[in-house]
N, C-alpha and C positions, 0 to 999 in steps of 0.2 A: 504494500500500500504506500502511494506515496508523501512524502509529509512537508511539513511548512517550508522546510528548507528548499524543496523542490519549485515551489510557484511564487513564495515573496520575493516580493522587489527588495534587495540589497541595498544600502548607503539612502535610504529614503529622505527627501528631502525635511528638513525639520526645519520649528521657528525657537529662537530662545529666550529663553530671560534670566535676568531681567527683561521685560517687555513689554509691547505697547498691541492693545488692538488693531494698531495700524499696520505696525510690522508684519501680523497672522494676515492682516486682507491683502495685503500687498505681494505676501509670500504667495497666498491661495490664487489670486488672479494671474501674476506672472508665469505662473506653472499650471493653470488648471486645474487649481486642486480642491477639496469640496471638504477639507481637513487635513489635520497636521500632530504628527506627536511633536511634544515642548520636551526641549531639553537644560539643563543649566549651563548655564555660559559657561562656566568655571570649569566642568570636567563633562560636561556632555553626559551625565547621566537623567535618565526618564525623569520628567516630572509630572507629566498628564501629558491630556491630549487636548486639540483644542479644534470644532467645525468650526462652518459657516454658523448653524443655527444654533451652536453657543453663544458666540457674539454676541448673536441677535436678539439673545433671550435677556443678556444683559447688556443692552448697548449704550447703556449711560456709563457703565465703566470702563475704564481704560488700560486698566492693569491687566494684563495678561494671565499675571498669577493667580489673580479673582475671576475670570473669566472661563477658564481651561477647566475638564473635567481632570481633578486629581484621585490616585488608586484607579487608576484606570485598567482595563483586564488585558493582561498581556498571554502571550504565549511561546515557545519555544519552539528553534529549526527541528527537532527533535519530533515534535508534535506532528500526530496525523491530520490529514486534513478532515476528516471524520472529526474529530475535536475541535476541530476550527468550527467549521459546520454547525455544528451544534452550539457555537457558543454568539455566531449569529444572529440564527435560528432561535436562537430562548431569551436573545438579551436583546438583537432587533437594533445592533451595531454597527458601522459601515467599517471599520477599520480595525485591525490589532494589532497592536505596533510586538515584534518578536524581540524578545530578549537572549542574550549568549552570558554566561559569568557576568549579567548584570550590566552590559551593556545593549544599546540598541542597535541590532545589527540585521534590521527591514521590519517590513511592512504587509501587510495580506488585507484584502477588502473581496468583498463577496462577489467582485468581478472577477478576481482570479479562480475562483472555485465554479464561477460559472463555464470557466474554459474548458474546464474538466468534465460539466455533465454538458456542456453541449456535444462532447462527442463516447458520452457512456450512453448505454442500453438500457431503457428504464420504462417498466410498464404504466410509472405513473403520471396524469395528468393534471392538466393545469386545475380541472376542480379540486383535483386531490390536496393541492397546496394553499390554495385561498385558506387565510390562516385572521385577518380583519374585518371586521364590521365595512360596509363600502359607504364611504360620507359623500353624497354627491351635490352638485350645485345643478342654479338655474340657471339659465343664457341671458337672460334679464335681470338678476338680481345685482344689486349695489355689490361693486369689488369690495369693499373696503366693510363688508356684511359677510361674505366668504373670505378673505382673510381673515379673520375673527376666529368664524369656526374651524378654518385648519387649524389655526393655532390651537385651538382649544381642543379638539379634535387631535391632534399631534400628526396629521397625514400632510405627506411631502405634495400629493394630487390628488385630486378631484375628478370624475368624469363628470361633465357636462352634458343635460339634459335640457332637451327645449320643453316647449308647454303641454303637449304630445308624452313626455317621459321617454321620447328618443334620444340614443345619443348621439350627438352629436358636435362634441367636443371633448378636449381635453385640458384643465387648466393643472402646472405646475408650480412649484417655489421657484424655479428658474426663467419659466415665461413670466414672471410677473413682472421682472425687473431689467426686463430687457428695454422700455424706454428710458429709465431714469439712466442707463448707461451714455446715454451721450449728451447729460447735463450735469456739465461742471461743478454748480454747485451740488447737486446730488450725491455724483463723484466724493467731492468734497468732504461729504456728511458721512461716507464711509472710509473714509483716510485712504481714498487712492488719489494721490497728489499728480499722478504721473499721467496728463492726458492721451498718451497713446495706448492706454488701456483702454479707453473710455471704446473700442473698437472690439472686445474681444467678450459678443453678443454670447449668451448666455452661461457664463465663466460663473457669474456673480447671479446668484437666482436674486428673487424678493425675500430678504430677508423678514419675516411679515413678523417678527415680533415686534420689527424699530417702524417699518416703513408705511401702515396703515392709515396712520397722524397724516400719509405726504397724500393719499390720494382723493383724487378731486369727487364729490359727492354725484356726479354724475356718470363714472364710469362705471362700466357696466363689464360683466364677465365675460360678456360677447369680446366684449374689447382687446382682452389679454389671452383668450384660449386659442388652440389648436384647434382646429377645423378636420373634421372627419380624420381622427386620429386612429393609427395602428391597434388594431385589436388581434385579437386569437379566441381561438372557441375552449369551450370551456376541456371538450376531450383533447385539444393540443397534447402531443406527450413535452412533456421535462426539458429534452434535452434540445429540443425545438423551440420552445420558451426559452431555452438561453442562450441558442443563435441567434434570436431575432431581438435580446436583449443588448446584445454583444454589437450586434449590428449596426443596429440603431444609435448606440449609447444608451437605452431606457434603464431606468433604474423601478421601472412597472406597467403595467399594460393594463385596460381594461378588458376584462373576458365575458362572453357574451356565447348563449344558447345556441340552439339550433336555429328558434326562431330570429334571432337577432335582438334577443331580449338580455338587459346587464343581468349580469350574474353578481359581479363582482370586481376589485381590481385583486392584481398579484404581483409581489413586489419581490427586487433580487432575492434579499435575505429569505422568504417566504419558497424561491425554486430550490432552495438549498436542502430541503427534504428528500430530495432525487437521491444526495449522499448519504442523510442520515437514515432512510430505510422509512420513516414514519409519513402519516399525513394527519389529516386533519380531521376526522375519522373519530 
């Protein structure tokens, strides 16, 4: 069986601290990254980790140190990826920074293990995995009314339903904040100083803990969704759900019946049951 050592990314990029909220977005955006394990300046040993939507949750603070989730769950080159899987799968984590005698030496997120079942043999399907409640929104209702509820809700996306209960879109944390990227003062408000980022379309989703206050009372969900977004039916097998994951970049998909009726969405961490043997059952 193969193990962490096999699919982590080695020398992963990190942010340090001492540190500033600034530094983490500016590291994230530069590199495309959607998080970061924090190291200390001094000797580079672990101190937490740090997303986007920690920031975001507390984006009145600045300190790094305050911001980053500390005791964060690590794991070892050692470890299988079965144990990774599971610890996804139960904690519902995008990232595990690996440690070696206590240093950090990479990185694994639920897109590497999806490289693995998109091309293993697996009887089960995408119903099999739907693992959340599906929070959906309206194509007419107030943005800044769906913001709310994801956050409160804790879902990264929504499907999008017209007045019918068809679907007919798809709104994410990363469509949201794809205008405010090419206003400076916006820019600004999330510490990217550097305007040739202000180009590097959906790097930087809506962070929708800070940025609800910015939007105007008449837009609407219509405004920010995907239009007739990628789905798969609910008998899709596994490994096929993480091709078309992989493909895409989706980090989830709505799944929908025979008749074209929502079933559901299903999300990376959620196909990662293909490894661990279980569903939802």
């Amino acid at each position: 069986m193969k193990t962490v050592a096999d699919i982590m990314t080695t020398a992963p990029i990190v942010v340090e601290v001492p540190g500033s909220r600034s530094d983490a977005i500016n590291i994230m955006v530069r590199n495309k990254l959607t998080g970061l394990p924090v190291v200390r300046a001094s000797d580079g040993k672990l101190m937490g980790i740090v997303s986007r939507r920690d920031i975001f949750r507390k984006f009145d603070e600045d300190q790094l140190s305050l911001i980053m989730k500390k005791d964060c769950i690590t794991v070892t080159p050692d470890d299988s990826i079965v144990d990774a899987a599971k610890i996804f799968s139960a904690k519902r984590i995008h990232r595990l920074p690996v440690i070696e005698n206590g240093r950090l030496v990479g990185i694994v997120t639920p897109t590497d293990l999806l490289k693995e079942i998109s091309e293993m043999r697996t009887l089960m399907t995408a119903e099999d995995a739907i693992r959340t409640t599906c929070v959906t929104a309206y194509e007419g209702e107030p943005l800044a009314y769906t913001v709310v509820a994801m956050r409160i809700s804790d879902v990264p996306a929504v499907p999008v339903l017209d007045i019918k209960g068809k679907l007919v879109g798809i709104l994410t944390d990363r469509d949201l904040f794809s205008d405010q990227t090419v206003d400076a003062e916006a820019m600004l408000r999330l510490g990217i100083s550097d305007s040739e980022l202000a180009g590097y379309r959906n790097v930087l989703p809506l962070f929708y803990a800070a940025t609800d206050k910015y939007i105007p009372d008449n837009t609407t969900v219509r405004d920010y969704m995907i239009k007739d977004p990628k789905t798969i039916f609910k008998k899709t097998p596994l490994n096929e759900v993480a091709r078309i994951m992989i493909h895409n970049d989706f980090g989830q998909l709505p799944v929908h019946g025979t008749k074209d009726d929502l079933v559901g969405m299903i999300y990376d961490v959620d196909v990662l049951c293909a490894l661990i043997g279980n569903s939802n059952e």
